[in-house]
N, C-alpha and C positions, 0 to 999 in steps of 0.2 A: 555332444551332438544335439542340435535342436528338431525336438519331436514330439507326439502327444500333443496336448492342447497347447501349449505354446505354437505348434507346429501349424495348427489348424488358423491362429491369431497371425500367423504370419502371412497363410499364404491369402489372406482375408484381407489384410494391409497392403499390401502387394497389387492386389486386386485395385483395390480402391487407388493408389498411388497411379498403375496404369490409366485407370476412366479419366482421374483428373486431367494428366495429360493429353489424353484424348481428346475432352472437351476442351481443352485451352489451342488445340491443335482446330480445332471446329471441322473434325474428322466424324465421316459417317461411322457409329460405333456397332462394332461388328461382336455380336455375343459371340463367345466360344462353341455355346453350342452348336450352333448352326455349321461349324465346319465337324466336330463329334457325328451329327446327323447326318450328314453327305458322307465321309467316312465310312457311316453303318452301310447306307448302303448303298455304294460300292463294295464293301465286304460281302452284302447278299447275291449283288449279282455275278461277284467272282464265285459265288461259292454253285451257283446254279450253272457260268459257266466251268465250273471244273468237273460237274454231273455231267454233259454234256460229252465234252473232251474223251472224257475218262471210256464213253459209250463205243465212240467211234473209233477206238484202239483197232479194236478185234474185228472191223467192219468195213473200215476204209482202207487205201492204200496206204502201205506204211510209207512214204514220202509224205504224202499229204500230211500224215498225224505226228510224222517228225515234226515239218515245219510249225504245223498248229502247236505242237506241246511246247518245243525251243521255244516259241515267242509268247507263248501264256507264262511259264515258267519265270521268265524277266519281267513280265506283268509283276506277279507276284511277288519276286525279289524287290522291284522297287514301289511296290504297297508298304511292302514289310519293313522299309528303311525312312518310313516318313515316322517322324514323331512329334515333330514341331513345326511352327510357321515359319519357315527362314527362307534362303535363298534353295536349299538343299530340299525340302518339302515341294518347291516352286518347280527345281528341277527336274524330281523325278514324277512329279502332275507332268509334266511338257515329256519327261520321255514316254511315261504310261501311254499318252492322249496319241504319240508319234507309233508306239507299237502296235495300238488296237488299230490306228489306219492300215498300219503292214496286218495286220488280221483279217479286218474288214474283205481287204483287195484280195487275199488270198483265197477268202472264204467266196466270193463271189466269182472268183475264177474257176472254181471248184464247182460250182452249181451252174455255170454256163457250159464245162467241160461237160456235165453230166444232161443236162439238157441239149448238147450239139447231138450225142450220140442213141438219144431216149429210143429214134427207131431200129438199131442195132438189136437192142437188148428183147429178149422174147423168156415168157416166163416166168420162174422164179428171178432171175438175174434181172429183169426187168422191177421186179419188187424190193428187191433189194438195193437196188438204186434209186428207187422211191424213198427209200425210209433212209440214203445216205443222204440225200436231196433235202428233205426234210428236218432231221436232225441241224445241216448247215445253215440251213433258213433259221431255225430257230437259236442258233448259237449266233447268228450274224446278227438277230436283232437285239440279244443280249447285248454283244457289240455296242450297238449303237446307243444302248441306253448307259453305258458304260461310260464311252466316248459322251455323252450329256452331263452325268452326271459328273465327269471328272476336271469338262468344260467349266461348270459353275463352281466346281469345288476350288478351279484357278483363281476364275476370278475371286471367289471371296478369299483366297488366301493374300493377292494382291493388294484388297483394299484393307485387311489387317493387317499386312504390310506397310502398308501406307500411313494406315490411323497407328499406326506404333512408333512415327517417327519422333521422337525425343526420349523413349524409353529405351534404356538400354538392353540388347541382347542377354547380360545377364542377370534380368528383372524376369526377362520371359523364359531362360534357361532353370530360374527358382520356382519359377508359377510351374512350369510345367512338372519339375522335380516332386514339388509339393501336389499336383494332381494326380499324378499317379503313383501314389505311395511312397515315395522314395524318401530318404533319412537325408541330411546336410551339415555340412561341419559348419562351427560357427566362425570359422576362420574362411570359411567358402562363403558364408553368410557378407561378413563385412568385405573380401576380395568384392567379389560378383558384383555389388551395390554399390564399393566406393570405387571400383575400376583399381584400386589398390591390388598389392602382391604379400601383405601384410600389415600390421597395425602401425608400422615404421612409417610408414605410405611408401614403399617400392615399389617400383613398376614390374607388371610380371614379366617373366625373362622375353627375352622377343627369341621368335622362332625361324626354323627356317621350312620352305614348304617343301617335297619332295615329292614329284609328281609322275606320269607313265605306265606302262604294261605294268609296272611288278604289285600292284595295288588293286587286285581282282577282288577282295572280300574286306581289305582291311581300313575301311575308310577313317577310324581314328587315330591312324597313324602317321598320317598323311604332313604333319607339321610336326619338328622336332626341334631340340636346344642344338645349338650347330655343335655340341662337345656330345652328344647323345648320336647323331646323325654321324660324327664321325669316326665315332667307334663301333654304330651297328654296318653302315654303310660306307664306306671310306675310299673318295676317287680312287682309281686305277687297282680296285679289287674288285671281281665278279658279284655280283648282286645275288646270292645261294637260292633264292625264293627260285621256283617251278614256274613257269609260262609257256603253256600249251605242249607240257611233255619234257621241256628243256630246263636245265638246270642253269646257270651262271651268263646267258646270253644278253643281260642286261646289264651299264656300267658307265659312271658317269668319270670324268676327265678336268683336269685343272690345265691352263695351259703352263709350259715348261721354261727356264730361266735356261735350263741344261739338258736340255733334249729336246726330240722335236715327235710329234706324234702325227700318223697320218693314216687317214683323210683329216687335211685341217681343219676341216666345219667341224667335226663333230666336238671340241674345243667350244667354242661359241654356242653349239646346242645345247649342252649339257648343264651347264652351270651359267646363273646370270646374277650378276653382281651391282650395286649403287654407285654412286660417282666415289663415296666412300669407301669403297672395297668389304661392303658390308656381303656376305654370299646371303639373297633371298628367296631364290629359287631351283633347284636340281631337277634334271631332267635326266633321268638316265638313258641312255641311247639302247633300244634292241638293236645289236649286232646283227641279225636274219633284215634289218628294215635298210640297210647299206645295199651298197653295190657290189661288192664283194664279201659281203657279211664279215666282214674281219678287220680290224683295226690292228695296226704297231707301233710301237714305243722305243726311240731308242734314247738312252739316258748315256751320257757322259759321265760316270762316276770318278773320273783321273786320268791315265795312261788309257785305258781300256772301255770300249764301250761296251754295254748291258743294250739287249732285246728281249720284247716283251710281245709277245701277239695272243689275240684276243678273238673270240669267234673262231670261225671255221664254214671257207667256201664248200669245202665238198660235201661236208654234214645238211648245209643247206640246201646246196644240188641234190643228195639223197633222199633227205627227206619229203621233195616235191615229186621227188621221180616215186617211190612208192607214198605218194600221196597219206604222208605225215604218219604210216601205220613203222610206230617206235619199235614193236616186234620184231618186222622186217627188216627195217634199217639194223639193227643191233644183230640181228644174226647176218644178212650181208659184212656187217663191220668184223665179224669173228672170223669169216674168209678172208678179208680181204690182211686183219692181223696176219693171220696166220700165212699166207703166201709173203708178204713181208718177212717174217720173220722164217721162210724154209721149212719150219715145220706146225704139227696140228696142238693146239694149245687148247688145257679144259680151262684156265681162266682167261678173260679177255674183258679190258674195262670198259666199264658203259660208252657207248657211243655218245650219249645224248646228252654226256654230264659235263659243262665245260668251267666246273669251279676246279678242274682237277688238271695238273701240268706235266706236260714231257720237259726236261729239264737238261741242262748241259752242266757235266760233273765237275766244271772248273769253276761253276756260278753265272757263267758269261749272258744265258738266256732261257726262257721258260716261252712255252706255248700252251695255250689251253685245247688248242685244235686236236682231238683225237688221233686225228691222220697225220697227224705230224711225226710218224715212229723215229724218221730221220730229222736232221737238224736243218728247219727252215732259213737259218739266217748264215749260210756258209760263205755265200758270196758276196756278207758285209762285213762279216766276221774277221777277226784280223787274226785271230789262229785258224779258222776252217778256206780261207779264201786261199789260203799259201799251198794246198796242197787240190783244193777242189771239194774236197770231202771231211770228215772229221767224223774221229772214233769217241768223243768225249759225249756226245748224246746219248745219254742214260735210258736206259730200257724198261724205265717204270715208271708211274706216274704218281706224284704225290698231291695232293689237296693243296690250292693255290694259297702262298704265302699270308701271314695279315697281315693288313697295312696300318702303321700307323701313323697318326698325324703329330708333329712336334710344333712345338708353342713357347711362345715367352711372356712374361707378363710382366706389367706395371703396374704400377699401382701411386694414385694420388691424393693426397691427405691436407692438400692446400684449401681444400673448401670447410676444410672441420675441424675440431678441436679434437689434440687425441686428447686420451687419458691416460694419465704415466700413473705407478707406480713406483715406491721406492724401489734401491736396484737390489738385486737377489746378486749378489758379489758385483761382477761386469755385467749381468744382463738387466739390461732395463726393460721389465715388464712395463706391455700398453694396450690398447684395445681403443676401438674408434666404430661409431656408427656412420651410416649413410657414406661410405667413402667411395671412388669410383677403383674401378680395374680395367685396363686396356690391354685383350690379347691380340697375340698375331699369330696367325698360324704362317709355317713358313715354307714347312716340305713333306711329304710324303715319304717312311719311309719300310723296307722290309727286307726280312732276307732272303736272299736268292738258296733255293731249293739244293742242296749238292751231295756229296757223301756223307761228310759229314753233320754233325748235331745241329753248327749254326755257320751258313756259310756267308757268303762275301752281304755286305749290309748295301743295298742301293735306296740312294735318296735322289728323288724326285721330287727338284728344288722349283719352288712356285714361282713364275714369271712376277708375281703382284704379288705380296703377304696378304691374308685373307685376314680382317679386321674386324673385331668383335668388342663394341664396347660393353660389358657386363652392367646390368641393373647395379642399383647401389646397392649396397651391403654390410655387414659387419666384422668385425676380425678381432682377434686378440695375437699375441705373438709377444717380440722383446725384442730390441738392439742392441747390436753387440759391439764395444770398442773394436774399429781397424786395427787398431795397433798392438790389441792382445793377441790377434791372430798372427800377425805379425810376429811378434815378437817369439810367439813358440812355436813359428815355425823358422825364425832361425834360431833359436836354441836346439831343435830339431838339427839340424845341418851345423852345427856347429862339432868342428872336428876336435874342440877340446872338450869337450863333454862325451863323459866316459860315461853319464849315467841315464843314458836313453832306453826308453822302454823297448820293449822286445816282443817278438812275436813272432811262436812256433808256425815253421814250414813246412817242416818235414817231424811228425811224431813218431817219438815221442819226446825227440829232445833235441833238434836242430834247429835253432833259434839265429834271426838276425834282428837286427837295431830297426826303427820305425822307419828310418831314412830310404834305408835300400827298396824297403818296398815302394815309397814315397816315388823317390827317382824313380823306381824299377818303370812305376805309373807312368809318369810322366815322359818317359823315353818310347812306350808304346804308343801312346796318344799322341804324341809327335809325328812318328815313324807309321803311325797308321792313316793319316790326316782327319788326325779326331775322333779313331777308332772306324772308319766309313769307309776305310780302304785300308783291309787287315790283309787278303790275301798274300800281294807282291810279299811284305814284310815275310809271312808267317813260311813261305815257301822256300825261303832262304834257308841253308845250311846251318845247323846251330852254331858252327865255325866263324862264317859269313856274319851271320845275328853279335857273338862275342865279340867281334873285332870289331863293328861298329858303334855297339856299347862302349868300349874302351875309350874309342876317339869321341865319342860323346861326352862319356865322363872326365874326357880332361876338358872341356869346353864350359863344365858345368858353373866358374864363375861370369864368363858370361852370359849367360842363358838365365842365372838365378831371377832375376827381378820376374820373366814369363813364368818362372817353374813358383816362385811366390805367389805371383798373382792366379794361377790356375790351384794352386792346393788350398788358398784363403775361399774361391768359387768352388770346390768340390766340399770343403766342412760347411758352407752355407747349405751348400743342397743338401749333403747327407742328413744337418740338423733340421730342414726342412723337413723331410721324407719321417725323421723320427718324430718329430712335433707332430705333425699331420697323424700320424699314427696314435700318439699319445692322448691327443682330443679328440677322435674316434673313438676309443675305447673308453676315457676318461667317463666324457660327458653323452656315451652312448648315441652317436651320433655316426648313420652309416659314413662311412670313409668317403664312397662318391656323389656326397653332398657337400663335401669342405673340398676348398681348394688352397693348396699352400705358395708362397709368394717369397724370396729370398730376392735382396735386391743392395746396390750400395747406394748410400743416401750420400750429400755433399756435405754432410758434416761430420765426415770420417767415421761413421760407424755402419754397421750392416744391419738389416733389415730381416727377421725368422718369423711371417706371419700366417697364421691360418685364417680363410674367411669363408663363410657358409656362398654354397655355388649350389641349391638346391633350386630347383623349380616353385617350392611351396614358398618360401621366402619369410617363414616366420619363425627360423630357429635364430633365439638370439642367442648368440654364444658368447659375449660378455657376460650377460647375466646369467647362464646357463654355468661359467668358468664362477661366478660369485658368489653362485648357491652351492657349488661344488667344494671350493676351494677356499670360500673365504674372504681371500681376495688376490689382485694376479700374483702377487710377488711369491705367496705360498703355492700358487699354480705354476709359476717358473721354477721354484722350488723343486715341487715335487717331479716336476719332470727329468729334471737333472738327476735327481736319485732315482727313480724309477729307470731312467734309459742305462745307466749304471749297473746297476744289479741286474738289469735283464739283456745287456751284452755280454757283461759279463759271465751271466749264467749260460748262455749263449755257446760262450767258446770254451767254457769246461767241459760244457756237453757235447762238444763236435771232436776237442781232446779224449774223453771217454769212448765215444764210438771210433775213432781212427786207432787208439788204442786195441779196443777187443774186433775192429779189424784184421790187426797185423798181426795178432796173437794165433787167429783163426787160418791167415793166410798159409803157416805152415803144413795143413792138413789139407792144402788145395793142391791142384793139377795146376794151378795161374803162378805159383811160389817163381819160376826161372823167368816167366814174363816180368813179375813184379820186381823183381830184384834189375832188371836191364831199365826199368823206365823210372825208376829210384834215381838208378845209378847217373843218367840223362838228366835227370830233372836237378840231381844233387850237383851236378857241374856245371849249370847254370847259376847255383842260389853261390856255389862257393866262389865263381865271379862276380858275383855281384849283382847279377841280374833276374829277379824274383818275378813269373809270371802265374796267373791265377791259372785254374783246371783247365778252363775253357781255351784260354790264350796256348796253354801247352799242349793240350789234347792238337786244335788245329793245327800249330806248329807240328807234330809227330806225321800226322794224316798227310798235310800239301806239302811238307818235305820229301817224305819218301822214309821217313825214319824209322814209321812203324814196320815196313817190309822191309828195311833193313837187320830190326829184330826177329824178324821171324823167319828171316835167311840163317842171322847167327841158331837160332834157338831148332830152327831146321822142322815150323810151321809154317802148315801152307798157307795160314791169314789169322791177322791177327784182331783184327778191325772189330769182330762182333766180341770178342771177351776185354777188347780197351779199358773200357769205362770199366770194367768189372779190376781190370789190374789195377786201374789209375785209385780208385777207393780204396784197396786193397793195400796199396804202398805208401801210404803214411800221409801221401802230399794233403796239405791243408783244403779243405774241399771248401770252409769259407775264408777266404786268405784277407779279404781286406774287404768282406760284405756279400750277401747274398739274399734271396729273396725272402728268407727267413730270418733275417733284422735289418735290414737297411733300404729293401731294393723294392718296388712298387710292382704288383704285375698289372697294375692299369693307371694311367692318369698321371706317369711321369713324363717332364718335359723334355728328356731325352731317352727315350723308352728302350730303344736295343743299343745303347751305350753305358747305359749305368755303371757298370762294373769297371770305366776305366771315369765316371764322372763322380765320384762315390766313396768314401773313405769310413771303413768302420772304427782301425784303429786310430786313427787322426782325430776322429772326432770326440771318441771313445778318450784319448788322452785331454783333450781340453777337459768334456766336461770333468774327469776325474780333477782336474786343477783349479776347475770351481766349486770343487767338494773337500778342497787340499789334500789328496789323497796322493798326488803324483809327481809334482817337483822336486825335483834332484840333479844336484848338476851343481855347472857355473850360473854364478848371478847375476854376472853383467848385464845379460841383455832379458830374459824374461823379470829375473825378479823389478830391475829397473822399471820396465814397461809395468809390470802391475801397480808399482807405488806413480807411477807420473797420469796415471786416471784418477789422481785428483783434482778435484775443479775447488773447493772452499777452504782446504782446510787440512794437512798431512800433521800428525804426531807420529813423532820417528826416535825410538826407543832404542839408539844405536850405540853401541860403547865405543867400537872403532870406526872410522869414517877414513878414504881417503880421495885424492883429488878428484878421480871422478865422482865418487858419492857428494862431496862440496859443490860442486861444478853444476850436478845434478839439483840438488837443493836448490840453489841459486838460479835454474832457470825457470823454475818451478813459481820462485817467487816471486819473478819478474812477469808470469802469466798471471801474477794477483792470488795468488795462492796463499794461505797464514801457513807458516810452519813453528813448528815447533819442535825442537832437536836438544835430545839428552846423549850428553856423551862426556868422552873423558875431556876432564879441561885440557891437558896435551893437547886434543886433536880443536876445541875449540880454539885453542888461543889458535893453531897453524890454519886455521882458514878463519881468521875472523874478520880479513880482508874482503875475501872471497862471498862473504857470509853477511855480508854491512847491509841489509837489506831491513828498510823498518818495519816489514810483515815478516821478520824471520827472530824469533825468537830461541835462546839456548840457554840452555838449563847445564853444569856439570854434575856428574855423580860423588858423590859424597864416599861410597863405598864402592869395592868391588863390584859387577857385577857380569854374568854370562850370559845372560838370556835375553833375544831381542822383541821387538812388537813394533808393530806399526797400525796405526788408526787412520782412515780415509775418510776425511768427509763425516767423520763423528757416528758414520753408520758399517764401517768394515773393519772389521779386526783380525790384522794379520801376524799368530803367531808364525816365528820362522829362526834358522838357525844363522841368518843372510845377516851381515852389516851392512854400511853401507859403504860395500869397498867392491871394488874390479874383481878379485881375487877370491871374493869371500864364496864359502862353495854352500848350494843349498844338503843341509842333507834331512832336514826337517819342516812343514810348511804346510799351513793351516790356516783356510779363509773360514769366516763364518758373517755376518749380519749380528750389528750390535744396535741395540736403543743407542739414541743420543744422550740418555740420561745417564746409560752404564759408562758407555763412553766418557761423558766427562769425569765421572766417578773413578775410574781407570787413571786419567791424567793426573786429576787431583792427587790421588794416592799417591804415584811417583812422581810429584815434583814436591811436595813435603817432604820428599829423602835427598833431593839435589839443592844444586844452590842457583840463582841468576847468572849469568856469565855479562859481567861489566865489558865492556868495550871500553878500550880507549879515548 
C-alpha cells in the first residue's frame, strides 16, 4: 500500500503533473482551493438554513413544513454526494441550484398567502403570523445566497473541467484520494495512471451500465462486468430491491428466438445492445409505469407451452384507490384472499411483494400477481382451455425461480505463443499470456416452481446471442489426446471386456459396470431434449420408460458415434469443473475470479483450461502455478493425484453413511416405505437402466407411483417423508456426481443440467489410467491407443507380437516414427515383410523372458502385462514419466541381452 511520505511525494507529483498540463493547455488555472472555499460556505448557510427550518416545524402549517423539509432534505443529499470535480459534482450543483428555485417560489407563496390574509388576523394570531412571515423572509434570503454561491461554485467547477482536459479522470480520482486521507494499492497506483488493468497492460474489463427506479441510494453500483450483472440481476427475474413500498416490480427482458413477450416495446426498452451484440446498457422496466402494469411471457419449451406474468393490474388499481397507504391495501388483500378461498385465513401473503409466484403443479405457468389465486392463462393453456377451468393452480406461493444465464466459450491462442511443457503421461501441460476469450450468452434459463424439489427446466432461448469479448488474459491448463478418450471409451462399451469398473447403486452391495450408467446417461438426455424437457419422459409409467430403453438399447450401434461424442464432451467438462476447482484451492485464488474453458482444437486433441476472469486483472496464474508447483507438468501432476484421492475419499464416505443409514433404517416407522421404493428403483438398475435421486424422485412424484405406495402400504401421503425414504434405502445419493465433487453451484456453463452433462466416475476412471492404477481388460483397443501417441520414437519390449500388433507397428512407422521392437525371432522372422521399414528397428531375445515395457518418446514408461497382440489381456499396467537419460539407459540394458535381427 502506498502511504506515509511516500504518499505525501506522490500526491505532490500528481499535482505538478496536472499544472503542467494545464499550462500546455493555456487553461485559466483554477486553485483547488477556491472550489474547498465556496463548499465551506455553502455548508454555512445550509447549516443556518436548517436553524431556521427546524423553527418552523411547530409554528407553521404542516403542509407548508412538509414541503419545505422534502426539498431541503434533497438539498442536503445531493451536497453530501459531491466529492470531486466531475460530470456527477456538475450534476448535482444543477440539481441543488433547480431545488433551491422550487424553495425560493414556495417560500414566497407562502409570504404573499400570509400577507393576502394580514387583515383577517386580530391579536395574538395576528403576531404569530408576524414572526411566521418573518422567519420565511429570512430563510428566503438565505435561499438566495445559496442559489449564488452555488451559481459560482458551477461555474468554477466547469472551468476545472475544462483546464483538466488532457489529464486523466484517474489522475484526479488519486489527487483526490490522496487529499482526503485515503491509503491506494500500488497496483491502483500503476492501473489509474497507465489506464492499464495490470502490469501485463490489460484493459480493464468493460462494464455494463444498469440504469432506473431500482438505484435510489446506490450510485456505485450502477455499472457492472455483464457475468456479475447476470447473476445479481438476470432478464426475466424480478429486480428483489424495495421501490416506494413494492418489492419485484422492476425487470428487464431480452427478446425471445422461442417465445413471444407482450407488450412488445418493452423488449427494446430494456436492454440496448452495439451492432456487435455487445449488451451496453439495461433499463429495467417498472411494471406500475405500463398500461396495464403487467407484462407475459410465453416460452415454447417442446410439445407444451410455459406462461410467465409479471406485475399486477389490480395491485396497481389498489394502491391509487387508497392512495399508496401499504396497510390498507394489505388488509383489504386479506378479505378479498379469504372470500376467494370461502373461508377466514390468519396467514395471508403480502400483497405488495411481487418476487413471489402462484404457480401451476404441472410447471406449465407462474404469476407473480398476488390476485391471481386462480390460474390466469386457462384460456391459452392447452390443459386449462379444454375444460374452461383447471384444478392444477397450486394454492401457495413460493419466491420467484432464479434465473440463470448459460454461455459458451472460446478461446484464441493464434496471437501468442503458448508455453508447453513436457507431458505428464497424455496431458500436455501449457499456459499462455495476453490470449483472447469470446463468450456468448445464449438463453435464459430456470425451473418452474411445482411439487416437487426441481421441476420442469424452462429456457428462454435469446433471439441474438449476447456477445462478450473478455479483456486479455492468462491461463494455464493441458491437452488431452482425442484418441485417448476415445479409445476408453470404447474399451468402456466393449462387450468382451469382463474387466470394467464398477459402481455401487444400491448399498451395500449392488453394483453395475460403468457402461450402464454411461448409457443409462445418455438415454435420459436424449429422451429429455438435453435434460430441458424431463417432465413428458419422467411421467411415463416405469413399464412405458423399460420398453423404450429396450428398443433404445438395441439401436445402440447406431446411435454409438453421438453416445462417443457426447461422453468425450461430458469428461472434458467434468475435468474442467475439477481443474477450476483444484486452482482455486491450490494457488488460493477465489473460485469466481477464474474461468474454466474446455474446447476441441483441429489437431485432434481437447483443450482443459483455466484463465483468471477477475475484475483486478493482475492475478498471474502461470506464475502463481510456478511458485506453487515448480513447474506445470508437476502442477498437471499433482492434480491427477489430488482429484484421485479426493473422489475417491468421496465415495467411501457416501458408502459409509448410506451404510449406517440402512442399519438405522430398521428402528424407523419409513422401514415398509423404504423397502417398496428399493424394490422400484432395483427393477430399474436390474434392466439396465440406472437413474440418479433426482431423476427417480421425479419419475415417482409425475407418475403417480408414489401414491401408488402409499395405497399398497395404506398411507394417506407419502410425498413429505420421500426424501427421508429415498436416503434411507441405499440408492447412491452421488451416482455419477454431485455438488460435493464435481458440480458447480455458480458459474457453470450448463448450470440446471449438470447432472446429466457431468460424469464423476468416467472421468474418475481416466485419470486413475493416468496414474496406472486402472486398466484391465482386452488390449486391443485402449492399450493400442496409448502406444500409438507416439510422435518420435516407441521402444516396444514385446515377446509375443501378432498381425495386428505388426500391422500396428508398421503404420506407426510410416507416420515417421523410430521404433524399436525386441521380441522373439519366431515372431520377427513372421512379420519381417511387414516390418521392412528403415526407421523400424528389431532386436530378438536371447533368453526367455515374461515381462513386457514400452517407452514413448524417451519420456514415458509403460510397465504392462499387454504384448503386442489382439488377444493379449491387460491384467497389470503402469504409466509413469521418465528422464530421457533413464530412458535410454533402460534400452541400452536390454538390447545388450538381445541380438540385431538381420533381414534378408
Amino acid at each position: 500500500m502506498v502511504k506515509n511520505d511516500l504518499q505525501e511525494d506522490l500526491r505532490l507529483y500528481l499535482k505538478k503533473i496536472a499544472e503542467i498540463i494545464k499550462r500546455k493547455e493555456g487553461t485559466e488555472v483554477i486553485d483547488e482551493n477556491e472550489i474547498l472555499d465556496r463548499l465551506g460556505r455553502i455548508r454555512d448557510y445550509l447549516l443556518q438554513a436548517d436553524k431556521v427550518i427546524s423553527e418552523l416545524e411547530n409554528i407553521s402549517d404542516q403542509n407548508f413544513f412538509k414541503a419545505l423539509n422534502d426539498k431541503y432534505t434533497d438539498i442536503k443529499k445531493h451536497f453530501n454526494e459531491i466529492n470531486e470535480v466531475d460530470s456527477i459534482f456538475v450534476d448535482n450543483i444543477n440539481k441543488i441550484i433547480y431545488i433551491l428555485r422550487e424553495l425560493e417560489n414556495l417560500c414566497k407563496t407562502k409570504e404573499d398567502e400570509i400577507l393576502n390574509n394580514h387583515k383577517v388576523f386580530r391579536g395574538r394570531e395576528e403576531d404569530a403570523h408576524k414572526k411566521i412571515r418573518k422567519k420565511i423572509v429570512n430563510l428566503k434570503k438565505i435561499i438566495v445566497e445559496l442559489e449564488e454561491e452555488s451559481l459560482e461554485l458551477r461555474d468554477l467547477a466547469d472551468k476545472m473541467k475544462d483546464q483538466s482536459k488532457g489529464i486523466t479522470p484517474e489522475i484526479i480520482d488519486l489527487l483526490n484520494s490522496l487529499k482526503f486521507g485515503g491509503d491506494i494499492w500500488a497496483h491502483e497506483l500503476v492501473a489509474k495512471i497507465s489506464g492499464l488493468r495490470s502490469v501485463s497492460g490489460d484493459l480493464y474489463t468493460e462494464e455494463t451500465t444498469i440504469e432506473g427506479v431500482i438505484w435510489p441510494d446506490e450510485e456505485e453500483e450502477k455499472s457492472l462486468p455483464i457475468e456479475l450483472l447476470f447473476l445479481r440481476y438476470p432478464p426475466f427475474e424480478p429486480i428483489y430491491k424495495e421501490v416506494d413500498g413494492i418489492k419485484g416490480r422492476c425487470i428487464w427482458f431480452i427478446g425471445l428466438e422461442n417465445g413471444i413477450i407482450e407488450p412488445k416495446e418493452v423488449i427494446e426498452e430494456t436492454a440496448e445492445f452495439d451492432k456487435n451484440r455487445k449488451l451496453i446498457r439495461v433499463r429495467p422496466k417498472d411494471l406500475f409505469r405500463l398500461k396495464n402494469a403487467s407484462v407475459t411471457v410465453k416460452i415454447k419449451t417442446g410439445g407444451t407451452p410455459v406462461f410467465v406474468k409479471y406485475g399486477s393490474k389490480k395491485l396497481f388499481d389498489e394502491l391509487r384507490k387508497y392512495k399508496y397507504n401499504t396497510t390498507k391495501v394489505q388488509e383489504e388483500y386479506k378479505k378479498y384472499v379469504e372470500k376467494i378461498k370461502g373461508k377466514a385465513t390468519t396467514v395471508t401473503y403480502s400483497a405488495t411483494n411481487l418476487s413471489y409466484v402462484w404457480f401451476c403443479s404441472r410447471g406449465l405457468g407462474i404469476s407473480t400477481d398476488p390476485y391471481d389465486l386462480t390460474c390466469p392463462f386457462v384460456k391459452e393453456c392447452i390443459v386449462g382451455r379444454q375444460r374452461d377451468k383447471c384444478d392444477k393452480w397450486n394454492r401457495s406461493r413460493r419466491l420467484f425461480p432464479k434465473v440463470f444465464v448459460t454461455s459458451e466459450k472460446k478461446i484464441n491462442f493464434h496471437e501468442n505463443k503458448l508455453e508447453e511443457d513436457f507431458d505428464f503421461v497424455f496431458l500436455k501441460p501449457l499456459a499462455a499470456k495476453g490470449v483472447r476469450i469470446r463468450k456468448k450468452y445464449n438463453s435464459a434459463q430456470w425451473y418452474m416452481p411445482t411439487v416437487i424439489s426441481e421441476g420442469l427446466i424452462t429456457e428462454a432461448k435469446f433471439k441474438n446471442p449476447i456477445i462478450e469479448n473478455l479483456p486479455k488474459t492468462n491461463i494455464v491448463g493441458f491437452k488431452i489426446p482425442t484418441s485417448i478418450l476415445e479409445a476408453i471409451i470404447d474399451s468402456i462399451f466393449d462387450e468382451n471386456n469382463s474387466q470394467k469398473p464398477e459402481v455401487t447403486v444400491l448399498h451395500p452391495n449392488k453394483k453395475v459396470s460403468i457402461d450402464k450408467i454411461l448409457l443409462s446417461k445418455f438415454y435420459i438426455y436424449n429422451k429429455t431434449r438435453e435434460g430441458l424437457n424431463a417432465f413428458g419422459f419422467l411421467s411415463k409409467s416405469s413399464t412405458e420408460i423399460l420398453k423404450d430403453f429396450e428398443s433404445f438399447k438395441n439401436k445402440k450401434e447406431d446411435i454409438y458415434i453421438r453416445l462417443r461424442d457426447y461422453l468425450i464432451d461430458v469428461t472434458c467438462h467434468t475435468l474442467a469443473h475439477l481443474f477450476v476447482t483444484f486452482i482455486s484451492n491450490s494457488l488460493e485464488i477465489e473460485i469466481d475470479d477464474l474461468l474454466y474453458i474446455y474446447d476441441k482444437s483441429e489437431e485432434g486433441e481437447l483443450l482443459i483450461a483455466i484463465a483468471e476472469n477477475s475484475m483486478l486483472g493482475s492475478i498471474d496464474i502461470p506464475l502463481h502455478a510456478k511458485i506453487k508447483f515448480g513447474t506445470l507438468n508437476n502442477m498437471v501432476h499433482q492434480f491427477v493425484k489430488e482429484t484421485v484421492h479426493s473422489l475417491s475419499k468421496h465415495i467411501e464416505e457416501l458408502g459409509n453413511f448410506a451404510e449406517k443409514q440402512r442399519k438405522d433404517i430398521g428402528r424407523s416407522e419409513l422401514g415398509p416405505m423404504v423397502d417398496k421404493i428399493r424394490e422400484k428403483y432395483e427393477n430399474f438398475v436390474n434392466q439396465g437402466l440406472v437413474m440418479d435421486i433426482t431423476t427417480f424422485v421425479n419419475h415417482l412424484v409425475l407418475s403417480g407411483e408414489d401414491k401408488k405406495i402409499a395405497k399398497e402400504l395404506d398411507i394417506e401421503d407419502v410425498r413429505d417423508a420421500l426424501l427421508d425414504a429415498i436416503t434411507s434405502s441405499g440408492i447412491n445419493t452421488c451416482l455419477d456426481g454431485c455438488t460435493a465433487c464435481i458440480m458447480l453451484e455458480r458459474r457453470c456453463e450448463k448450470p440446471l443440467i449438470q447432472n446429466l452433462n457431468l460424469s464423476l466416475n468416467l472421468s474418475l476412471h481416466f485419470l486413475k489410467i493416468l496414474l496406472g492404477e486402472e486398466i484391465k481388460g482386452r488390449g486391443d483397443r485402449l492399450g493400442l491407443a496409448i502406444l500409438n501417441q507416439a510422435k518420435e520414437r516407441l521402444f516396444a519390449f514385446s515377446p509375443y507380437i501378432d498381425d495386428d500388433g505388426a500391422k500396428f507397428l508398421a503404420e506407426l512407422a510410416r507416420k515417421g516414427v523410430k521404433i524399436v521392437l525386441m521380441t522373439y525371432e519366431k515372431f520377427a522372422s513372421k512379420y519381417k515383410n511387414i516390418l521392412n521399414y528403415p526407421n523400424i528397428d528389431i532386436y530378438t531375445l536371447k533368453n526367455p523372458k515374461h515381462y513386457k515395457f514400452y517407452i514413448i518418446d524417451r519420456r514415458m514408461l509403460i510397465k504392462t502385462s499387454q504384448n503386442l497382440s489382439n488377444l493379449s489381456s491387460i491384467n497389470d499396467f503402469e504409466i509413469r514419466n521418465i528422464r530421457p537419460e533413464d530412458a535410454d539407459k533402460l534400452e541400452r540394458k536390454e538390447l545388450e541381452n538381445g541380438e540385431a535381427f538381420e533381414r534378408e
